[in-house]
N, C-alpha and C positions, 0 to 999 in steps of 0.2 A: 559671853565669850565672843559672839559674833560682833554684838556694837562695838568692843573693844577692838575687835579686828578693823572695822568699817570706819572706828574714831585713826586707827596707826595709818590705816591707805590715806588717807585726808588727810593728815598730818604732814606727808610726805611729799602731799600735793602743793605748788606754789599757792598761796591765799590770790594772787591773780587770775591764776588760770582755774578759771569759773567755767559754767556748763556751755556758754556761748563760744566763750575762746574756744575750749576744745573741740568744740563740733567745728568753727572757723578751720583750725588747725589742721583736724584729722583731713577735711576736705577740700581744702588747699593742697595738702599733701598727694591729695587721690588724681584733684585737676595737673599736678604739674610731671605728675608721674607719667599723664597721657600727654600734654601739651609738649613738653621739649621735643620728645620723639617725633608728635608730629610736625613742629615745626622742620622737621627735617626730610620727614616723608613726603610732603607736601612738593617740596622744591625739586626732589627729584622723581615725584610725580610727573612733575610739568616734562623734566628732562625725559624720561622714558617715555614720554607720550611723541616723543619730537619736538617739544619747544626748546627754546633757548632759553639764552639769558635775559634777553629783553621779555620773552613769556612769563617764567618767575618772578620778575618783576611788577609784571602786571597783575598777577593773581596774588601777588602778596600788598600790591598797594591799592587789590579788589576789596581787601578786607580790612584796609584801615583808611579806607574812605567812608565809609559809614559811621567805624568808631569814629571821625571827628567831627561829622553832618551832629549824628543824636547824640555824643557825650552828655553834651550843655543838656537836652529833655531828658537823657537818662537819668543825670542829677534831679532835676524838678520832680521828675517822675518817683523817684526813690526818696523823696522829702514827703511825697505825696500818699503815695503805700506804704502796706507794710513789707521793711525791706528784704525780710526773709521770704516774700512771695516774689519779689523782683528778680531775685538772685536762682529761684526754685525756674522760673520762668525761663529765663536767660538761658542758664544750663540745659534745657529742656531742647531749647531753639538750637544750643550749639552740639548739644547730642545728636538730631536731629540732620542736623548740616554734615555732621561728621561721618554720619551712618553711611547716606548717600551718593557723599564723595567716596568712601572705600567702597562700595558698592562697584560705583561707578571704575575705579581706579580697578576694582579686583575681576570685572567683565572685561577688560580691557577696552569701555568705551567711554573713556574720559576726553572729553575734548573742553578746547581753554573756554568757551563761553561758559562752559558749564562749571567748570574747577574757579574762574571768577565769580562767578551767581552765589558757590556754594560758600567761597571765602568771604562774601559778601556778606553771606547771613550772622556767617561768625563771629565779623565784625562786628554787625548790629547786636547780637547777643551778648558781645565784648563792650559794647557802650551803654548799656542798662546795667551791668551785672558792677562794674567796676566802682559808679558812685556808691551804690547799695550797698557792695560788700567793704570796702574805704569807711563809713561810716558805721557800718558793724559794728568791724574789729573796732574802731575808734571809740565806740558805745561799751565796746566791752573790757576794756580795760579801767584801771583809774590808779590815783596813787605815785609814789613815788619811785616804785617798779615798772611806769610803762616803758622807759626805753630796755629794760631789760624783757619783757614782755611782747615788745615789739622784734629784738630781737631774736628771743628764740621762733617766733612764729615764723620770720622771716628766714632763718635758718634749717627751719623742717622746711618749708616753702623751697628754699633753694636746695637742700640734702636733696630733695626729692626729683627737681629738676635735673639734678647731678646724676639720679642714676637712671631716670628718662632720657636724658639725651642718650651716654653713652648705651643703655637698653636699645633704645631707636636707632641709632645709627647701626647697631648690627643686626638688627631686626630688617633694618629696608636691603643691608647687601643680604641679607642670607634668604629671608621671606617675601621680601617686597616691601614697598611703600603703603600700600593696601591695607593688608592685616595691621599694620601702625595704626593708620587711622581708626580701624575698626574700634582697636584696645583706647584708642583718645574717645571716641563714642560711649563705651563701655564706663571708661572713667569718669565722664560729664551724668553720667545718670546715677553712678554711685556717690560722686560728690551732691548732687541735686536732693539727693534722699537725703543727705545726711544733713542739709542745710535746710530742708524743711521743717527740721527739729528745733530752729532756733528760739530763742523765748524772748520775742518783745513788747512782753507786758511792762516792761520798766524804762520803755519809749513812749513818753507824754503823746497824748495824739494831736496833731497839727490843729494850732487854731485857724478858723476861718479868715481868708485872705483875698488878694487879690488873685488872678488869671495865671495860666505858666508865663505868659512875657512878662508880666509883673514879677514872678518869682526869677525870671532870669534877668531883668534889667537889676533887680535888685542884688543879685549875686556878682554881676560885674559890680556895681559900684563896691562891696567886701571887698572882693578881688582887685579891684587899681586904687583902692584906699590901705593896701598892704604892699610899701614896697618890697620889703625881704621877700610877698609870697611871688610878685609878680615878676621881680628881676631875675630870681632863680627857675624862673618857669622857660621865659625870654631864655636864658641860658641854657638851659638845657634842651630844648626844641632844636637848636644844631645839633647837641650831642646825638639826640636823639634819632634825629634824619640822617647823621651819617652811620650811625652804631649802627640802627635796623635796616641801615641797607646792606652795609657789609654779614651783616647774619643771617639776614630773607635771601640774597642773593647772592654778592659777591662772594660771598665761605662757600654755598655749598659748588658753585661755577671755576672757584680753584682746586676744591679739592677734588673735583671729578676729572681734570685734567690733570692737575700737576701733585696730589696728596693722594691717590688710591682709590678715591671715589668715597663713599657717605660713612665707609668705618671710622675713616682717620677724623671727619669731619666732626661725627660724634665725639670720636674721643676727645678732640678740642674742644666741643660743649661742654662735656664732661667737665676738665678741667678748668673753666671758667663756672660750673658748678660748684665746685671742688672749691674755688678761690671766695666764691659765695657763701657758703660755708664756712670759710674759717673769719670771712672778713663779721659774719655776724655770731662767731665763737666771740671773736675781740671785742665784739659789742655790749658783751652780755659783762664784760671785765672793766670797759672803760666808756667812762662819759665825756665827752670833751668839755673844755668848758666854753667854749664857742661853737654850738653844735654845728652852725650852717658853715661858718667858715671852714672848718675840716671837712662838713661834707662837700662844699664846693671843690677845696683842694684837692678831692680826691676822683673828681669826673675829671682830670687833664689826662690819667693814664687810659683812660678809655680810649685815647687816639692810638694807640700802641698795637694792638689787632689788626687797625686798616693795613695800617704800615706793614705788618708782618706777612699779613694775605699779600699786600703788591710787588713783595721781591719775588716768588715768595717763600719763606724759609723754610725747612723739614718740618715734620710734625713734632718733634719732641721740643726744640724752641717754641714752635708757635703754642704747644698744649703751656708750657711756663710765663710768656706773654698773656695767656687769655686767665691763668691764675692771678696773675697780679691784680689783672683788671677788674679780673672775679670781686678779688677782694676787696678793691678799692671802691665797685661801685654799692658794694654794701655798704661800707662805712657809710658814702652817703644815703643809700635808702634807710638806713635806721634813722641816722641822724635827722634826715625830713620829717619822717612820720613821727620821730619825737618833738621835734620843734613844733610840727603843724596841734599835737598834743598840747602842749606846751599852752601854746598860745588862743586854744580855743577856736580855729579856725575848720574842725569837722566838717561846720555844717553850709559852708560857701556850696553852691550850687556850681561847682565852675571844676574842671578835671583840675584833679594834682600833678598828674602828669601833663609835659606838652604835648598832647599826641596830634596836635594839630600839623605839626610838624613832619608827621612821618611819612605821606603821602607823597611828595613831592622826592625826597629824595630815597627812597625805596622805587618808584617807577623811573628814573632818570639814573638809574646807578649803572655806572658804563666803567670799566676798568678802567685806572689810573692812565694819563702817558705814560710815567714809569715802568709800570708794568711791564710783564716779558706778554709778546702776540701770545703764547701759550695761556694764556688766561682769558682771554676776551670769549666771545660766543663764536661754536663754530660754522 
């Protein structure tokens, strides 16, 4: 009676989502439920302490300066180990980083060297953790279900985002910025556990090779021997530099003058969760059949948000601009991660994302001319 019971649960289970995906899954879910929020607590961290907008700036391009120093060793590094110790690791380091900063943030003696140091680490724990966990998920699926595989994972991924941000954002006006970070701590040790479980006995073990500069000259040559992978990378490294500036700094720098301060701001996360969401519901129904091409088509609405923060419009337009975009830069992240599927390209040693890009224009993000003075730092 009970195997019958144990055969109908399993039945009802996709045949993809295997014991990996789902720990992937569940823990993804746990990180993003702390992460949005704290992208939010963070910023106006800096703000309640006395900084500006040039401050937030800095502490937000403290921490992706390092993601783009080690990306490229985090990859070697996670070719290298096993990847569920990289990723157990990582998470440890950004628990760790996160503990400290609310500490710090909730004694009220946070000062910027120190809110950069700790964005710092997170970074670096963000540039080991990301090739690791990319080639996980990537190991853990197979068949002719991964874009729909890829899309649900990405859709818990962002559901979860979805209710972290709007969670955080009322969490930093009603609590503080503080106790956010604390609960993004709390989450990096619960997803840590759960990623410790992972099983890669069905990951061949590296054969003997050359040094890490051998393993990294050899991953650029993969990498500029694929044009699709590298013209879309090229491409989106603007997207990228202006997107994460407008959301590290210029979002929350409007909405604390001209939108109400970090509620409203949230709930425009929210809704740009919301739009992440349905754009990987859609995903799970349609395959394109030029995947890059649609997904490319679908990074132009991402300009639409800037635009909206520099007039800048009420919260209810702007929460319907950040859905579209929501959804549209899903369409593209499934569609990559299926292509990159697709094609066999896991195991390039070399970031998926351009995040080499983000540094520059996240510390350099100065409100539009257009703009009203009511937006700039005061």
């Amino acid at each position: 009676m009970i195997s019958a019971a144990d055969a109908s649960h399993r039945s009802r289970r996709p045949s993809w989502a295997g014991h990996n995906y789902t720990l992937l899954t569940a823990a993804a879910v746990v990180t993003n439920l702390g992460s949005q929020g704290a992208l939010i607590a963070s910023a106006f961290a800096v703000l309640e302490a006395g900084g500006d907008g040039g401050d937030v700036g800095l502490v937000a391009a403290a921490r992706t300066l390092p993601l783009v120093l080690f990306l490229l060793i985090g990859g070697a590094v996670a070719d290298r180990l096993p990847r569920h110790r990289v990723m157990v690791a990582a998470n440890a380091l950004n628990c760790v980083s996160q503990a400290v900063f609310a500490l710090l943030v909730l004694a009220g003696e946070a000062r910027l060297w120190q809110m950069m140091l700790l964005s710092a680490l997170g970074g670096t724990g963000q540039a080991f953790f990301s090739p690791a966990a990319e080639g996980m998920l990537m190991s853990s699926v197979s068949g002719e279900q991964a874009s729909r595989a890829f899309a649900m994972f990405r859709m818990a991924m962002q559901g979860a985002g979805l209710g972290g941000a709007a969670l955080g954002g009322a969490m930093v006006a009603v609590v503080g910025p503080g106790w956010v970070l604390a609960v993004d701590a709390v989450a990096f040790a619960v997803a840590g556990a759960l990623r410790s479980f992972l099983d890669v006995s069905h990951i061949p073990p590296r054969e003997p090779g050359g040094g890490l500069l051998s393993d990294l000259r050899e991953g650029w040559r993969e990498f500029v021997g694929r044009p699709w992978l590298w013209t879309i990378v090229a491409q989106f490294s603007v997207v990228v530099a202006v997107v994460g500036a407008a959301d590290a700094v210029y979002g929350p720098l409007v909405a604390r003058d001209s939108l109400g301060g970090p509620g409203p701001w949230g709930l425009a996360l929210g809704a740009f969760g919301a739009g992440t969401v349905g754009g990987a519901l859609l995903m799970t129904r349609w395959k394109p059949r030029r995947l890059l091409l649609a997904g490319t088509l679908c990074v132009f609405p991402l300009a639409a948000p800037a635009a909206a923060l520099a007039v800048p419009v009420p919260v209810g337009p702007l929460c319907a601009v950040m859905f579209v975009s929501g959804a549209a830069i899903e369409v593209f992240g499934v569609s990559w991660m299926t292509a990159q599927h697709l094609r066999e390209c896991s195991r390039i040693d070399l970031p998926k994302r351009p995040a080499f890009a983000w540094p520059v224009g996240i510390a350099r993000t100065r409100p539009p001319v257009w703009a009203p003075a009511t937006c700039g730092s005061p």
